[in-house]
Legacy VTK file of the C-alpha trace (Angstrom):
# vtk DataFile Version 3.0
C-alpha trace
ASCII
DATASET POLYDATA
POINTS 468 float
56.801 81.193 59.177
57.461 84.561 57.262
55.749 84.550 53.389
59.288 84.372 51.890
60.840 81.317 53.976
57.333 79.686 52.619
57.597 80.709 49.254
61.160 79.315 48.881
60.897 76.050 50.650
58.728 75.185 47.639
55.170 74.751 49.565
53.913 76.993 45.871
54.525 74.490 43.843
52.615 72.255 46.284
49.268 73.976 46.403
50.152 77.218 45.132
48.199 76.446 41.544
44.778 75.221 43.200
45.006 78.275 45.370
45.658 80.174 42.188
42.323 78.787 40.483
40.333 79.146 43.814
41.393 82.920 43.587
40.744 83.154 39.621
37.486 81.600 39.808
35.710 83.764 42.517
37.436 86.852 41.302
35.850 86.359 37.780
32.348 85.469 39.479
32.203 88.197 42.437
34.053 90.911 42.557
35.079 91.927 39.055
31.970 91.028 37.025
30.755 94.809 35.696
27.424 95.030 34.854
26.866 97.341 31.550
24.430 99.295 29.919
24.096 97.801 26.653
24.364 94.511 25.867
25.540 92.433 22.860
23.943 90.119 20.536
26.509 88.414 18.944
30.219 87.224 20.305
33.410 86.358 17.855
35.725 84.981 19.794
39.421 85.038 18.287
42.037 82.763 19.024
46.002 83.412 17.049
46.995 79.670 18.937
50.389 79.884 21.247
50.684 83.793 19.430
54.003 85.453 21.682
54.021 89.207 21.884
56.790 88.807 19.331
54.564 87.125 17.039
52.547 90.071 16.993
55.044 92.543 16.465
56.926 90.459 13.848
53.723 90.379 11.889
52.680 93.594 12.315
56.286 94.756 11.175
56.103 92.210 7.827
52.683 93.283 7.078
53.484 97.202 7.222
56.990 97.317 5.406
56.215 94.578 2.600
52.777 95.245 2.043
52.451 98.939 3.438
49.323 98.613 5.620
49.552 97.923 9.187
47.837 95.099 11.095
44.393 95.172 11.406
44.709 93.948 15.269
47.182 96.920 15.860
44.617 99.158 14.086
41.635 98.164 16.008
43.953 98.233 19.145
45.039 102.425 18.274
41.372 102.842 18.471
39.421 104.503 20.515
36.345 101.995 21.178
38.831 99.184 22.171
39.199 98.073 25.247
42.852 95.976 26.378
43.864 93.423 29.109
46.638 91.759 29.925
45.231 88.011 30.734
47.153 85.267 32.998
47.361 81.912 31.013
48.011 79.643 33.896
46.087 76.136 34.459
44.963 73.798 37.614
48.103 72.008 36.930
50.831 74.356 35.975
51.621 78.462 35.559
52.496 77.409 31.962
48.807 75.913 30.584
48.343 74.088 27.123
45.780 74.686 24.730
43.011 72.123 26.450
43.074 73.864 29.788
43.536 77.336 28.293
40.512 76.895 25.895
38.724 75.561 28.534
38.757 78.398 31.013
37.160 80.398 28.237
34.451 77.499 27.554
33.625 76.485 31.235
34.564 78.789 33.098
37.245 76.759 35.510
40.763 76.056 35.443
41.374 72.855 34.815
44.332 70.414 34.176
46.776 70.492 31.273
45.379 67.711 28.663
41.892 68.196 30.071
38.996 69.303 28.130
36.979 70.968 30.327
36.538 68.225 32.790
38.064 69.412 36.515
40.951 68.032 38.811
38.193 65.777 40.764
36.445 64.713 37.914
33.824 67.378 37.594
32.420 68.131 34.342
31.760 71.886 33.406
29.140 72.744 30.762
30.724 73.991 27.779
29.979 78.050 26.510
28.868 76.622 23.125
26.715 74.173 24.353
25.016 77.009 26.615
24.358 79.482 23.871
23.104 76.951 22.097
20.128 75.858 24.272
19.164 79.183 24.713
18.705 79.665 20.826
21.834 81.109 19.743
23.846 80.239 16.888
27.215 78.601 17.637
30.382 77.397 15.509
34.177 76.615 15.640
36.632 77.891 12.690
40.071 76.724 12.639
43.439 76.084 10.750
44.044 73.085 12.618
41.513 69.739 13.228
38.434 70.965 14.160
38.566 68.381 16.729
41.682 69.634 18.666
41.898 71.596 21.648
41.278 74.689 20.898
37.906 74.521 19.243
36.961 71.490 21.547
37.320 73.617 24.233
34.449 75.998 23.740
32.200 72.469 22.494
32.768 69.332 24.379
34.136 67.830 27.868
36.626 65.166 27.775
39.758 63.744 29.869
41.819 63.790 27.705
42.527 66.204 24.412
43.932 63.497 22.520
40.919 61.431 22.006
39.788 63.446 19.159
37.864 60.664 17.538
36.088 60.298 20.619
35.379 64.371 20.147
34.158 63.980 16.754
31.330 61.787 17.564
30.251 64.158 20.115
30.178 67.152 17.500
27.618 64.497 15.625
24.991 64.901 18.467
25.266 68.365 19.498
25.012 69.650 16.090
26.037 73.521 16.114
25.292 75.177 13.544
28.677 75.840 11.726
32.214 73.366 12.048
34.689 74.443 9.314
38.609 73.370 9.817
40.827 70.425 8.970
41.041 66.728 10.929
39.773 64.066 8.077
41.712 61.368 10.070
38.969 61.778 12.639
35.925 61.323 10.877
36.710 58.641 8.121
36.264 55.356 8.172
39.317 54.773 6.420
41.300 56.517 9.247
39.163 56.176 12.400
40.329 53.451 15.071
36.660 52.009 15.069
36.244 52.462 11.412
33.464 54.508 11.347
32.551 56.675 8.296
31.710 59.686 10.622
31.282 61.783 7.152
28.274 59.623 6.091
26.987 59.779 9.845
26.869 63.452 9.436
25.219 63.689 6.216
22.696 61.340 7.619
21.909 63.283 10.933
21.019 66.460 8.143
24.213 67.955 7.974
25.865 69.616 4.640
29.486 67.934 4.485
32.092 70.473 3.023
35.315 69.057 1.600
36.724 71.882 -0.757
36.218 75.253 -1.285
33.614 74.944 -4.019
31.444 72.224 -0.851
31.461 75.437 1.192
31.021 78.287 -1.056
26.982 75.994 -1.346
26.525 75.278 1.881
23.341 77.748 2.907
21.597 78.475 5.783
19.380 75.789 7.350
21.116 73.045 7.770
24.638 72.360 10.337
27.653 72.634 8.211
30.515 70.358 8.719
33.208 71.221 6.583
37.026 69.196 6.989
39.647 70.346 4.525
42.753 68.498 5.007
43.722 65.191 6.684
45.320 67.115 9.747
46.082 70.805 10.186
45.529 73.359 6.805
48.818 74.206 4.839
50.866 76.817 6.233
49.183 80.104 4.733
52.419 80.650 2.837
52.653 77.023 1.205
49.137 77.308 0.948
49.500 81.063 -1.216
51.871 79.254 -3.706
50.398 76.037 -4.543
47.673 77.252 -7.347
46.029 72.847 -6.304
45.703 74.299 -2.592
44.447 77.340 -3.046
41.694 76.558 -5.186
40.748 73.635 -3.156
41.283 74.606 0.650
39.518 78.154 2.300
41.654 80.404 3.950
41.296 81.002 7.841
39.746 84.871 6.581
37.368 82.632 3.542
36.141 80.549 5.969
34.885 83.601 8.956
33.341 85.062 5.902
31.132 81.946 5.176
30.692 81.099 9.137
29.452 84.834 10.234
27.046 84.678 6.935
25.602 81.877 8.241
25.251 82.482 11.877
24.325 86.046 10.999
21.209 84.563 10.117
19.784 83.381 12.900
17.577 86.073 14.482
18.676 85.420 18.193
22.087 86.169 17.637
25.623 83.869 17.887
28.831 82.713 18.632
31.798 82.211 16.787
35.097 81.070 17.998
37.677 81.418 15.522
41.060 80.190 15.905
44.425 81.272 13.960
45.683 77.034 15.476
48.867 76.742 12.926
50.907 79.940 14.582
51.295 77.590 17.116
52.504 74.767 15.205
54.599 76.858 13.625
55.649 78.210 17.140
57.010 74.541 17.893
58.953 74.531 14.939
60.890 77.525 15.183
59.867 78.499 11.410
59.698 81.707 11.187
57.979 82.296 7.801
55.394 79.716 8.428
54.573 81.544 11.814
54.721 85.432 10.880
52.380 84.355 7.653
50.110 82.619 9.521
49.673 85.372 11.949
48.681 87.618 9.090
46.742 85.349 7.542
45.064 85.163 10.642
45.126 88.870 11.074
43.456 89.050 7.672
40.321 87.202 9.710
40.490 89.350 11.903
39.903 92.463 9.717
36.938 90.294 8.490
35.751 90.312 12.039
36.024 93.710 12.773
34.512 94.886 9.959
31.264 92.767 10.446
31.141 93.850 14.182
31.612 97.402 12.948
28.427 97.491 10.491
26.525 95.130 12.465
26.744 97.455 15.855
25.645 94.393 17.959
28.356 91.985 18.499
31.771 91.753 20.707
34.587 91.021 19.198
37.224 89.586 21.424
41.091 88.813 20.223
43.365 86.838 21.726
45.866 84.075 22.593
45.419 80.968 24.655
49.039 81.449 25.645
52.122 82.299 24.356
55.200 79.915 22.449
58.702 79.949 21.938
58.825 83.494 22.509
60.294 84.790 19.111
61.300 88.124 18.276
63.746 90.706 16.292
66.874 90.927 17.874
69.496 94.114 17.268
72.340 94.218 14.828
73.590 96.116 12.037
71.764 94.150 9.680
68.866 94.019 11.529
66.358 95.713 8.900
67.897 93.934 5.977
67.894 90.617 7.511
64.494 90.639 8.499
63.559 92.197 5.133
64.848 88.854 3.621
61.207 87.283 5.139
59.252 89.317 2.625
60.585 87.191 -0.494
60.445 83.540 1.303
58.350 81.469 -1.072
57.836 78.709 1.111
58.312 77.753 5.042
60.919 75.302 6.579
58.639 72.244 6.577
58.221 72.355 3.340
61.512 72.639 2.018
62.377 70.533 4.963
60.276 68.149 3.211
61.071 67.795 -0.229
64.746 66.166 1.568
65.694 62.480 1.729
68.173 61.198 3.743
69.802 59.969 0.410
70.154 63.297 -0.828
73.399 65.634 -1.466
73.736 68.533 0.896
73.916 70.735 -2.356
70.186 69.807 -2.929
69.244 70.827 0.698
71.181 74.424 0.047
69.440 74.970 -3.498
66.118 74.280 -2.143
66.905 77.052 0.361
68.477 79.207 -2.112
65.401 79.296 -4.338
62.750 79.485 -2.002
63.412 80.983 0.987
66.927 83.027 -0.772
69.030 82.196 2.334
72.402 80.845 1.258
74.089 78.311 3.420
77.016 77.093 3.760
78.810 73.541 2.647
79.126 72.909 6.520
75.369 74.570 7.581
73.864 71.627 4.953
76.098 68.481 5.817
75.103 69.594 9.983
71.301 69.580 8.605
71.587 66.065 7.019
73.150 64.718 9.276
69.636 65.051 11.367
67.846 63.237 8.596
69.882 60.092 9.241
70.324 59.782 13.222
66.799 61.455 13.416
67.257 62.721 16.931
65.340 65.696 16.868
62.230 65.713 18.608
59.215 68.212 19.650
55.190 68.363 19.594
53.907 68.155 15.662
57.406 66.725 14.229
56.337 63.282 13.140
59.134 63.317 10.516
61.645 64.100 13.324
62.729 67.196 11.067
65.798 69.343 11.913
63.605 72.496 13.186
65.717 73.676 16.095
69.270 73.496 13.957
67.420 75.094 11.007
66.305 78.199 13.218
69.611 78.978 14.587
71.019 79.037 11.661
68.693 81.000 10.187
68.655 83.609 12.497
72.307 84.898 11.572
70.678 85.626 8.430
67.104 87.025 9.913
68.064 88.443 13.133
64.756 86.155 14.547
65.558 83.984 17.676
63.494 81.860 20.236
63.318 81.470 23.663
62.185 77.735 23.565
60.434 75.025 21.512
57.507 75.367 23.739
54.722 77.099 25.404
55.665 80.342 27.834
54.244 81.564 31.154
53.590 85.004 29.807
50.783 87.019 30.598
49.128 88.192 27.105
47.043 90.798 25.156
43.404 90.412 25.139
41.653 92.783 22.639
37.877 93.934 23.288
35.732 95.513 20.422
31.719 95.783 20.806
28.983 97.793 21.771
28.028 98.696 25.616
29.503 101.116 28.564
30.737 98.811 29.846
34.207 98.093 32.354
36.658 95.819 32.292
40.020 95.105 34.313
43.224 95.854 32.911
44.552 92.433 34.511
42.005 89.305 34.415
42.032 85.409 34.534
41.448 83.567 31.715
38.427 82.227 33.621
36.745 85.491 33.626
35.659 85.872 30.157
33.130 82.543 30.615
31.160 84.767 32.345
31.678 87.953 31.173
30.218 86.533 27.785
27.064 84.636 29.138
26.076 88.047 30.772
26.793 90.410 28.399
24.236 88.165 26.060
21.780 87.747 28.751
22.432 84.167 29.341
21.071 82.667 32.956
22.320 79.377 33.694
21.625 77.742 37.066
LINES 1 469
468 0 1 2 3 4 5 6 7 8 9 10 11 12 13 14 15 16 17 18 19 20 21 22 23 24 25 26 27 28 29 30 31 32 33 34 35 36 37 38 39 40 41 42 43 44 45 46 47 48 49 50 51 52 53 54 55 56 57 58 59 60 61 62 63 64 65 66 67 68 69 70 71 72 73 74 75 76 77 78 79 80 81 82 83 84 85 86 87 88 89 90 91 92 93 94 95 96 97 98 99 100 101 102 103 104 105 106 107 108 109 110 111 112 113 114 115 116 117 118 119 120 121 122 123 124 125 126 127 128 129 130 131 132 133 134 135 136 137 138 139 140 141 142 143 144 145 146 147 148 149 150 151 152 153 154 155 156 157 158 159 160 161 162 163 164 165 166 167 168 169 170 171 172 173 174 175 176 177 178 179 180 181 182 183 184 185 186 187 188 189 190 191 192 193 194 195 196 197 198 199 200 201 202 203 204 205 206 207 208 209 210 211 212 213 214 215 216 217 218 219 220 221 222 223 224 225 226 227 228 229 230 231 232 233 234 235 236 237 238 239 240 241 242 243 244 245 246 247 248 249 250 251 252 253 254 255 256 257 258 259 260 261 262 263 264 265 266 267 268 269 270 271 272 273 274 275 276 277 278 279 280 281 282 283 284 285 286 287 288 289 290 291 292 293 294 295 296 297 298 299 300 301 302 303 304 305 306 307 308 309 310 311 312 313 314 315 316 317 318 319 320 321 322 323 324 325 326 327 328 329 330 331 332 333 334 335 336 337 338 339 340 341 342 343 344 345 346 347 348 349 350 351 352 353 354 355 356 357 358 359 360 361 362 363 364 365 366 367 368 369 370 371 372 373 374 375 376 377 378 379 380 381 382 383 384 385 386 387 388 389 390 391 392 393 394 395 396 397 398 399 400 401 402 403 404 405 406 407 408 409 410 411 412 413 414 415 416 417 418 419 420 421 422 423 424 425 426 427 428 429 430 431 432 433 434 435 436 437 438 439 440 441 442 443 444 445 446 447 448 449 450 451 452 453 454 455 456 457 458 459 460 461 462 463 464 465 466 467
């Protein structure tokens, strides 16, 4: 049979993915595993969640014309210490992954399933990086916008079946106790919200850790002792919500307040650490076609980064790796005459689609809808634009991941765009290879095309981590 009569009778789709992850997994392990000359102490691992190269250049284009500073990822990327990579995203069970599997190449090593945490297509469980690092002595913590239970962060920490059993996943953070936990996810540890009614919080406390609930919790929390600190009852408010509600942001850390606090901490211990830290609300945002709440969040999560680099700078010891776990939605700035002054119209938006979104009963006029609009985001729409977005709040037909309130995201962004010039590919995660940003000491190599597998490794040698 010739390759191409094979390749389109569909015999790919078939076995195509676990001959993908048989290839992955012993290119990471044998052929393209560089030894280097001087290894690293310390790894911060960054994560901007479901981040599409549009995302990046959207933010980087905000960031520089509104605020007249570029990005501090493009920065560190124009530099000449950085390594680049373009990464493949793909999973045991599909070229497009989710965040479990994606995560979970990074924290075991393997590609496994879509919805699985680390745990393999037959069952097998693969040690988690964390977990690793932290029997040999090394510092280890999660940082996220998102539950500190979800997939991202879980990833690097625990193995489970399924992603979704994040109270299960809490009560496995309770034994392994690293060292720093800091994102949102309240539902999952109180009793008040848990399906077995356990007060996880007072578990915690009593197993020695320091429970943070607010900024003012965190800002004490020393060195010592395993923080835990849970901000919100789900995800952290969008960074612009979060910006103009004086309650928030006195009470809730941002994604850059909290990498401050975690590398203090870690920075500590005399063995060294690792830090994943994980931008999780671009892809929320991603889902929901809302632009402002994405291209904020990416600074805001670009803002962590230039925390990062600036520790790995003076400290001269640790790797700083940026990345994605895969791309979403594929957004970007499309050409027209208004172009510039459309997108421009982003640097004044006072608040993102869910929340205006929000503040909307089905009850309500479609004059309020357009004068909530009007004042916050100053996009003016029309009689017919806020009768079709009403509409939605009464036959409640839209759907999509992180929509409980069934909200009229996709009819919002298109018409939006007319006035932006942003559009999306798709509600939902992308097959796209992505950027993958290296910063640290060492001479050492690495491929200009990898797995997402190959960075499990990659890390445990480059700290001088054996593990049989």
């Amino acid at each position: 049979m010739k390759r191409r009569d094979f390749l389109s009778k569909g015999t790919l789709g078939a076995v195509g993915l676990t001959w993908l992850g048989q290839f992955t997994d012993a290119f990471h392990t044998t052929q393209h595993l560089k030894k280097h000359a001087g290894k690293f102490k310390n790894v911060i691992f960054m994560v901007s969640d479901g981040m599409s190269i549009g995302t990046l250049t959207m933010a980087h284009l905000l960031k520089s014309r509104k605020y007249g500073k570029p990005s501090n990822w493009i920065s560190i990327i124009e530099g000449l210490q950085t390594r680049r990579s373009l990464m493949d995203t793909s999973s045991a069970s599909s070229l497009v992954t989710d965040s479990a599997a994606a995560s979970s190449a990074w924290g075991g090593g393997f590609k496994v399933p879509n919805g699985s945490l680390n745990v393999g297509v037959n069952g097998e469980f693969y040690k988690p990086i964390l977990q690793k690092c932290k029997s040999k002595g090394l510092a280890v913590g999660c940082v996220t916008t998102v539950p500190i239970t979800h997939a991202t962060p879980a990833g690097f920490c625990i193995n489970q079946s399924k992603r979704g059993n994040q109270d299960d996943i809490a009560l496995q953070y309770l034994d392994l106790k690293f060292d720093v936990m800091l994102g949102g996810g309240s539902d999952f540890f109180s009793g008040l919200k848990r399906k077995d009614k356990r007060d996880l919080f007072s578990d915690f406390k009593n197993a020695g850790f320091q429970v943070a609930k607010n900024k003012g919790d965190l800002a004490s929390c020393e060195f010592g002792k395993p923080i835990l600190g849970v901000f919100d009852e789900g995800g952290l408010p969008y960074a612009l919500d979060h910006v103009n509600n004086k309650e928030q942001e006195s009470s809730v850390p941002t994604l850059a307040e909290m990498t401050t606090k975690a590398l203090d901490v870690l920075n500590k211990n005399n063995k060294g650490f690792v830090l994943q830290i994980e931008g999780g609300k671009v892809d929320w945002a991603a889902h929901a076609n809302d632009a402002p709440a994405l291209l904020y969040d990416q600074i805001a999560f670009d803002d962590a980064v230039g925390v990062a680099y600036d520790f790995a700078q003076k400290n001269g010891e640790t790797l700083l790796i940026i990345t994605t776990d895969h791309g979403n939605a594929n957004p970007g700035l499309f050409y027209g005459d208004k172009a510039n002054k459309n997108f421009e119209k982003l640097f004044l938006m006072k608040q993102t689609n869910e929340w205006i979104l929000k503040q909307v009963k089905s009850s309500d006029s479609p004059d309020k809808l357009k004068d909530l609009f009007a004042t916050y985001q100053g996009i003016e729409l029309t009689k017919e634009e806020s009768i079709t977005l009403m509409n939605q709040y009464s036959i409640q037909t839209e759907q999509g991941i992180y929509n409980n309130y069934k909200l009229p995201f996709k009819q919002l962004a298109e018409i939006q765009m007319k006035q932006t010039s942003v559009s999306w590919g798709s509600m939902d995660h992308s097959g796209d290879f992505v950027e993958l940003t290296l910063f640290g000491p060492g001479d050492w190599k690495f491929p200009g095309y990898i797995p997402n597998t190959y960075l499990h490794n990659f890390i445990l040698e480059g700290l001088g981590i054996i593990i049989s």
